[in-house]
C-alpha positions in Angstrom: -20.6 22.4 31.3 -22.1 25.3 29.3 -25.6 24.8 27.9 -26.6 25.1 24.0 -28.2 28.2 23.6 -30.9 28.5 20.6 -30.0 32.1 18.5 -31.9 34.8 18.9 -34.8 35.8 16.0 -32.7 36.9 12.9 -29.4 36.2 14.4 -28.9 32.4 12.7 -25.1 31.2 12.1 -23.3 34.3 11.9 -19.5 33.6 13.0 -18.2 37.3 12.0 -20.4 38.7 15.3 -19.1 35.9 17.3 -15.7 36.6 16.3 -16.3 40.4 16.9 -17.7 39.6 20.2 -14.5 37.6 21.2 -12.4 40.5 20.3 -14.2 42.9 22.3 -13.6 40.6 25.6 -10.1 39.8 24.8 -9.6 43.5 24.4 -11.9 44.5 27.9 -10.8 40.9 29.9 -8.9 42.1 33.5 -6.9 39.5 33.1 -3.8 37.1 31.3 -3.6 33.9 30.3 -0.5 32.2 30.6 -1.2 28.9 29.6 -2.0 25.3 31.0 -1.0 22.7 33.4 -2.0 19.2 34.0 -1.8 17.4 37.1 -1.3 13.8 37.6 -2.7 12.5 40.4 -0.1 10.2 42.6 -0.3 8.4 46.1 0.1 11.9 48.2 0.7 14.5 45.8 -0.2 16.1 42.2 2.3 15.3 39.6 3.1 17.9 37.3 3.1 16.8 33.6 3.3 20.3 31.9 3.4 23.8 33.0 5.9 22.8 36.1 8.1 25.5 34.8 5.2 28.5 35.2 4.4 27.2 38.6 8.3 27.6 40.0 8.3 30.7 38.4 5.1 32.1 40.4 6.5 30.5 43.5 9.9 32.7 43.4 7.9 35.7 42.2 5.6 35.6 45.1 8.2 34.8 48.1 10.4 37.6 46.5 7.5 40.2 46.7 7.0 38.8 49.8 10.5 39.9 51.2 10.2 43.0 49.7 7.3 43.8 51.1 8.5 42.6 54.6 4.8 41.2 54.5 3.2 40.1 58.0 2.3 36.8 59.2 -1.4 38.1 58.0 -0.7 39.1 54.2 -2.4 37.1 51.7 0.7 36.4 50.1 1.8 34.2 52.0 -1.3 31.9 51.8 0.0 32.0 47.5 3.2 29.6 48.3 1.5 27.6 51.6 -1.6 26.1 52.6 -3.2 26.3 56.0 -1.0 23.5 57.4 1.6 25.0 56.5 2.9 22.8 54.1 4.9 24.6 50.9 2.3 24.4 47.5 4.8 23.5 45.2 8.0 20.8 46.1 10.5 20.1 43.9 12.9 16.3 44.9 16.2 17.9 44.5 19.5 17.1 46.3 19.2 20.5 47.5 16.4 22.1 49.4 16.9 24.8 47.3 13.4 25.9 47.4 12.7 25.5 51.0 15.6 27.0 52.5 16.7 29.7 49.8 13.3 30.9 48.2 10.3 29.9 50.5 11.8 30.3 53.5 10.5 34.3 54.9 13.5 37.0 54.2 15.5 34.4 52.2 15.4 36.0 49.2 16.4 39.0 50.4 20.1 37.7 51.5 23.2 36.4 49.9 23.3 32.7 48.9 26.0 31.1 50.2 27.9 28.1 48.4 27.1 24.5 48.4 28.4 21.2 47.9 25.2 20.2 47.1 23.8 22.6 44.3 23.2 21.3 41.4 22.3 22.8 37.9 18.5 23.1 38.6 19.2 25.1 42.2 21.3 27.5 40.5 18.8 28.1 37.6 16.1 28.5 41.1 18.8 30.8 42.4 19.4 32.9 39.5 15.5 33.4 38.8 15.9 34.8 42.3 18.4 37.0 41.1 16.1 38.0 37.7 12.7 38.8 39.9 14.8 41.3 42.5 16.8 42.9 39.9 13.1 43.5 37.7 11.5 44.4 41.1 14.2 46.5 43.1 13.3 50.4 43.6 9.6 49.6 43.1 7.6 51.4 46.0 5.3 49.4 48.4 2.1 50.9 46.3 3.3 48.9 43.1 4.8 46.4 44.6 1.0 45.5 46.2 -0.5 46.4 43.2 1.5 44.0 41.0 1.1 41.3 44.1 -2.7 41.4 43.4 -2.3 41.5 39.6 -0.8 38.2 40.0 -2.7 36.7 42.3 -6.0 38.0 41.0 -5.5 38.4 36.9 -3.3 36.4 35.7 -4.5 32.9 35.0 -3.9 29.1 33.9 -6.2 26.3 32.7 -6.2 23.0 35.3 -6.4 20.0 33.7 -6.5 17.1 36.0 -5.6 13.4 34.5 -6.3 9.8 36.1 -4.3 7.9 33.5 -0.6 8.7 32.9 -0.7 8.0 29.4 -3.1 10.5 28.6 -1.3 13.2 31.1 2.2 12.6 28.9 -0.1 12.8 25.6 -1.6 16.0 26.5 1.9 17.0 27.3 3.5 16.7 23.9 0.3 18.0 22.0 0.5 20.9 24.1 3.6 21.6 23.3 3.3 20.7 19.6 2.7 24.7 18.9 5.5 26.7 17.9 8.5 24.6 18.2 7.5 21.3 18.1 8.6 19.1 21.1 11.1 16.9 19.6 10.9 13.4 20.3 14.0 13.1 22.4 13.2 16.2 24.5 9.8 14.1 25.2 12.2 10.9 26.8 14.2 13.0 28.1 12.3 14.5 30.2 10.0 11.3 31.5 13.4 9.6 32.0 14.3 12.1 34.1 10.8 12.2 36.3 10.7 8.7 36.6 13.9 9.5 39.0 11.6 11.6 41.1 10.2 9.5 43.6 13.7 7.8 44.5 15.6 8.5 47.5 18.3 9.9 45.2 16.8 11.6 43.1 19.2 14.5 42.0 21.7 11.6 41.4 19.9 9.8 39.2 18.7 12.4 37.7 22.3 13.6 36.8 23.6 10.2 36.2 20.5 9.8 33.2 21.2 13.2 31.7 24.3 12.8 31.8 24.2 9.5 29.2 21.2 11.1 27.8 23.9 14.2 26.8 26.5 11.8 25.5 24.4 9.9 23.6 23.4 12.7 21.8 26.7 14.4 21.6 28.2 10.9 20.3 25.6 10.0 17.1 24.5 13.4 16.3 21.5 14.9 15.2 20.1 12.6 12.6 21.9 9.2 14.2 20.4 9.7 17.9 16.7 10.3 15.8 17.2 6.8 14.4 19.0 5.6 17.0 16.0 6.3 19.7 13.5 4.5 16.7 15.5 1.3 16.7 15.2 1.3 20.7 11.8 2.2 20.8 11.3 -1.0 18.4 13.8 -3.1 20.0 11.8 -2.6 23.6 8.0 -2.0 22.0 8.1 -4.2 18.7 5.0 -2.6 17.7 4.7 -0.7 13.9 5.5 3.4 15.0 3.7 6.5 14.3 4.0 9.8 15.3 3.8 9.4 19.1 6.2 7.0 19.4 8.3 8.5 22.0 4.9 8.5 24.4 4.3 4.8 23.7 8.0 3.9 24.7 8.2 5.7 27.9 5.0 4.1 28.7 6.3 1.0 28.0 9.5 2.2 30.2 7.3 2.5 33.2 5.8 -0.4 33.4 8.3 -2.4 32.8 11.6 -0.7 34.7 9.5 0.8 37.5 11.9 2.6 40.0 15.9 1.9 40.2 15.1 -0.2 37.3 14.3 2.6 34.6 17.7 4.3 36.1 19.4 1.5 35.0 17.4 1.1 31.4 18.1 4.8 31.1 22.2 4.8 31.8 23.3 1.1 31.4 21.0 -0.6 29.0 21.1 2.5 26.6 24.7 2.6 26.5 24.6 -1.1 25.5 21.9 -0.2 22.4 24.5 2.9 21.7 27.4 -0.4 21.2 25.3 -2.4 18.9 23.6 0.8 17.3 27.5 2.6 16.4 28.8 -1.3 15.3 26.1 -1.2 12.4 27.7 2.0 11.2 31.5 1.2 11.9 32.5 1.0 8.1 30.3 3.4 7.2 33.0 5.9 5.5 35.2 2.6 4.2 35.6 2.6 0.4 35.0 -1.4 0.6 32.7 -2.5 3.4 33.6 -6.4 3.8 32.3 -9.5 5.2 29.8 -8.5 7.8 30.1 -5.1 7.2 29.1 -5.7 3.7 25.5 -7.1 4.6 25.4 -4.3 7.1 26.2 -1.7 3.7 23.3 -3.6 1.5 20.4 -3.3 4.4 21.7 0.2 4.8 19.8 0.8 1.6 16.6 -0.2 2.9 13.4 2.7 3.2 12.7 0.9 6.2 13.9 0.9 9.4 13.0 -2.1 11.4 15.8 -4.3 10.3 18.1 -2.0 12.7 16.5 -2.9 15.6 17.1 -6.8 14.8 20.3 -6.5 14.0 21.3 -4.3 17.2 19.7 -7.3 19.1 21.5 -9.7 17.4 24.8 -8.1 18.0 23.9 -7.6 22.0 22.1 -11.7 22.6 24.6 -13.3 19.6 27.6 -15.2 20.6 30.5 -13.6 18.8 31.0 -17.4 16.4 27.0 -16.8 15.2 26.9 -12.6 14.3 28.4 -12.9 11.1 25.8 -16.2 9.6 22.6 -14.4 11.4 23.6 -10.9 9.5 23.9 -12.5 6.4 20.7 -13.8 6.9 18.6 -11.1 7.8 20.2 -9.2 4.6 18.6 -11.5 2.4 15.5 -12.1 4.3 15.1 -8.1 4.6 15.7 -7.9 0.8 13.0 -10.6 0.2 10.1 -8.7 2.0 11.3 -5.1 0.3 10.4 -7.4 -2.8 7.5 -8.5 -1.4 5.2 -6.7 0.7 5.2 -2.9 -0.4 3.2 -2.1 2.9 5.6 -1.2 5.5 3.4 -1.0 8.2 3.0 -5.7 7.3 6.8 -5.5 7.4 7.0 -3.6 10.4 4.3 -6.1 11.9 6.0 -8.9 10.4 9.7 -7.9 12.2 8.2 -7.3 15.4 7.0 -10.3 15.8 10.5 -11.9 15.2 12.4 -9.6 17.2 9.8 -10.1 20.3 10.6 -13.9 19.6 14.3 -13.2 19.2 14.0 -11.3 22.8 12.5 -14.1 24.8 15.8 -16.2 23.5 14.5 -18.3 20.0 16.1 -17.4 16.8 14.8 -19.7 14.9 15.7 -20.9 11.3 16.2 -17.9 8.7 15.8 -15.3 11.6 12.5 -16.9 12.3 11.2 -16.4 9.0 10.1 -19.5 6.0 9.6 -18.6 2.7 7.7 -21.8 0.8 8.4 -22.5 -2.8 5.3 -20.4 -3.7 6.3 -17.6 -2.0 10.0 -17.8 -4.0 8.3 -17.9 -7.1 6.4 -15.0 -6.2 9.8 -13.1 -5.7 10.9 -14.0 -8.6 8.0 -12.7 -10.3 8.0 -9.6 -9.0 11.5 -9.3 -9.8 10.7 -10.0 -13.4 7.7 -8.1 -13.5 7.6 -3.7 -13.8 8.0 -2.1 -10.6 5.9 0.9 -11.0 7.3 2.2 -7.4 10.0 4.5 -8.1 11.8 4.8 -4.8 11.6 1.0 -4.0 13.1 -0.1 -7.6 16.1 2.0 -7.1 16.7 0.3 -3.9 15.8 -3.2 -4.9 18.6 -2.4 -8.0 21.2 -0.9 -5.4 20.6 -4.1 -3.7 21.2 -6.7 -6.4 24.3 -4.8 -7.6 26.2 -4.8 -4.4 24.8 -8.6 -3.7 26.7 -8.7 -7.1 29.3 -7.4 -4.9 29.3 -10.6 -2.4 31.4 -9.7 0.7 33.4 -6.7 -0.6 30.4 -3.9 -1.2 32.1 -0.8 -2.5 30.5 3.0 -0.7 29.6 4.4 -4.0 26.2 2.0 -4.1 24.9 4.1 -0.5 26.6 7.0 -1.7 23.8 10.1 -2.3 25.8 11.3 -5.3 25.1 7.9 -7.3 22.0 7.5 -9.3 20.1 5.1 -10.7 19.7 5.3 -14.4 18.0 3.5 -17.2 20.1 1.5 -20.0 17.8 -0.1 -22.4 18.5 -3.7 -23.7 20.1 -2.0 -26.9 22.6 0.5 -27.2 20.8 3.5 -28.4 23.6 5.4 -29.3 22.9 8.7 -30.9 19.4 7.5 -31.9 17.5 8.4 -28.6 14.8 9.9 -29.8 14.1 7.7 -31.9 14.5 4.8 -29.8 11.8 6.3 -27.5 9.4 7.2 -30.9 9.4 3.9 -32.4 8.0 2.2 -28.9 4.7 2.6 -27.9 3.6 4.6 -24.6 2.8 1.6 -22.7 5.4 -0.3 -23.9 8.0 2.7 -23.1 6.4 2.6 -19.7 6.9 -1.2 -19.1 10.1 -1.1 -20.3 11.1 2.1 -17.6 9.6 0.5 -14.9 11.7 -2.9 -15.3 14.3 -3.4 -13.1 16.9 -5.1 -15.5 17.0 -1.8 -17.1 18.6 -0.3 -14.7 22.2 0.9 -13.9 24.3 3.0 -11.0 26.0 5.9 -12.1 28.6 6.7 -9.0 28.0 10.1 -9.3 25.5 12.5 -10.2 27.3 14.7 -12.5 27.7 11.7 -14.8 23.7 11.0 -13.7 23.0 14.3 -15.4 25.1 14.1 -18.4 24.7 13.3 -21.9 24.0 9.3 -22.8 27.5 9.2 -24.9 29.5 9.8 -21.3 27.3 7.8 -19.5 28.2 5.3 -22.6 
């Protein structure tokens, strides 16, 4: 570790010399930063959490100079892609020895690959970086071909982090990738799902078998549906409120609990099943009239929160077929009761964890596990009664009592983005509006907005917009 070093006489905290002074060695440094990788100890190897993809690229770089320059047993080059022993720096578990016997193997480069049944998409993307490095390289005399040889080994550079504990390895991961293009959540699973097939026998396999789901899943929902899809399972599996790293917290979770042929199974089987119960909430989705089940379904649609998805996908998996319809139905009005009720989603999202953990481990309970006592109906009622000063949540709580108005037959215009929610006063203004406003007081104007029996849906927003004698 560096030491402090006191400024010299007159110097004091002057950052534009510093920042000079780093110019002038970025502009005089002999050599190039490429970026970082972080290692993971495991039982005989360094795991690779990040930078796996500049390390393969190195390796065929070197054992194609290598070939090109026909180098002796003696060159220092070959000390870059083995150690002393021997063994091969870098190994990838793939179906294919791709990198052994096409790339690290002395002269291979230099010939024809030949067809296998075995190749699968990450030995042709090893075989066609092959292909790149001799194409860049070919026609280069010995001299540069050295020269850049000791440019490589000598000048260009990475950062080493070493980790002990996996979760901070797969956090450094994601933040280092957070600049530029963000790392998006699903590219984060993705890509532990597929690692945690490393150390199996089959690895290229299961590798394929979990990208393969992993593809359809996303191909299936979409964009925006496999984003809330893969929220509802990291609730389902976590129960815990979310925040930003979310998608590190479930694949933590993932490998401790499904360790080996296990999280090849979560990753294929038990996802598919989550897919079932997460497409079933949307199946009338597009219906004019969403009925019976699907008209609960329609009204917790509305909700700004999230959480009840995951209950209700695990009540559609553990429910018998007889029970779905009754358990629905009540975690529509329960969900609606604590939208009333507790404003602070991260209590709600406390609050539906702890019911869905009890839900997993087989007791539903009365009311979906939750009691309201008569003091705690009153205070809906209140509330209800009362100015909701919360714009966003008193258009939902209205949306919600006008298709409970609805019953079992919940028409699509109340989830519909063109409808909006407008204000009707108790008396018909008519073509008196200004005045209406002028002869209340401000703060009775503004308890009278904020009241939820003054509201009304307009289906669409065109009407929304328009002057109060059509909305009339």
């Amino acid at each position: 570790a560096a030491m402090p070093v006191e400024p010299r006489d007159g110097e004091g905290d002057l950052p534009f010399d510093m920042a000079e002074y780093d110019r002038e060695m970025e502009a005089t440094a002999p050599f190039c930063f490429v970026g970082t990788v972080i290692l993971h100890q495991g039982t005989d190897r360094w795991d690779v959490y990040d930078g796996l993809q500049r390390l393969t690229t190195f390796s065929v770089f070197f054992a194609v100079l290598r070939d090109l320059l026909e180098a002796e047993r003696d060159h220092p080059i070959h000390s870059l892609l083995a150690d002393d022993s021997g063994i091969w720096r870098l190994n990838l578990h793939m179906r294919h020895n791709t990198l052994e016997a096409d790339i690290f193997a002395p002269g291979r480069t230099a010939k024809r690959h030949r067809p296998h049944p075995n190749l699968t998409e990450a030995s042709d993307r090893l075989r066609d970086c092959v292909a790149v490095a001799r194409a860049r390289f070919q026609g280069w005399s010995k001299q540069r071909l050295t020269a850049f040889t000791n440019f490589m080994a000598q000048a260009v550079m990475v950062t080493v982090t070493r980790i002990t504990d996996r979760r901070i390895a797969a956090k450094a991961f994601v933040s280092i990738n957070s600049g530029g293009i963000p790392l998006k959540p699903e590219e984060i699973v993705k890509g532990q799902l597929i690692d945690l097939t490393s150390a199996l026998p089959d690895a290229d396999d299961a590798a394929g078998r979990v990208l393969f789901v992993w593809r359809s899943l996303q191909d299936d929902l979409g964009k925006t549906k496999f984003d809330e899809f893969l929220r509802s399972v990291d609730f389902i599996e976590r129960r815990e409120p979310q925040s930003s790293d979310y998608a590190i917290q479930l694949m933590e979770h993932i490998r401790r609990r499904y360790p080996g042929q296990h999280g090849v199974r979560w990753a294929t089987d038990v996802l598919l099943q989550y897919r079932s119960a997460f497409k079933w909430i949307y199946e009338a989705s597009n219906a004019e009239m969403a009925e019976g089940v699907h008209a609960s379904l329609r009204r917790l649609q509305m909700l700004k929160w999230d959480q009840w998805r995951a209950y209700a996908m695990l009540l559609k998996i553990k429910s018998q077929p007889t029970e779905i319809d009754a358990r629905i139905d009540v975690l529509d009005r329960v969900c609606f009761a604590l939208t009333v009720s507790t404003p602070d989603q991260r209590r709600v999202s406390e609050m539906m964890g702890r019911r869905v953990e009890r839900f997993a481990k087989g007791t539903y309970g009365k009311q979906a596990g939750f009691t309201f006592s008569q003091a705690q109906n009153d205070r809906l009622i209140r509330h209800l009664s009362a100015p909701i000063t919360d714009n966003q949540r008193r258009a939902t709580i209205m949306r919600w009592i006008e298709a409970a108005a609805h019953g079992d037959r919940v028409p699509r215009y109340l989830i519909d983005p063109r409808s909006s929610v407008e204000h009707v006063y108790p008396r018909n203004p008519e073509t008196n509006w200004t005045a209406f406003e002028a002869g209340l007081e401000f703060n009775q104007l503004a308890t009278l907005r904020d009241m939820t029996g003054n509201l009304c849906i307009l289906p669409q927003d065109e009407l929304g917009n328009g002057p109060f004698e059509d909305k009339r």
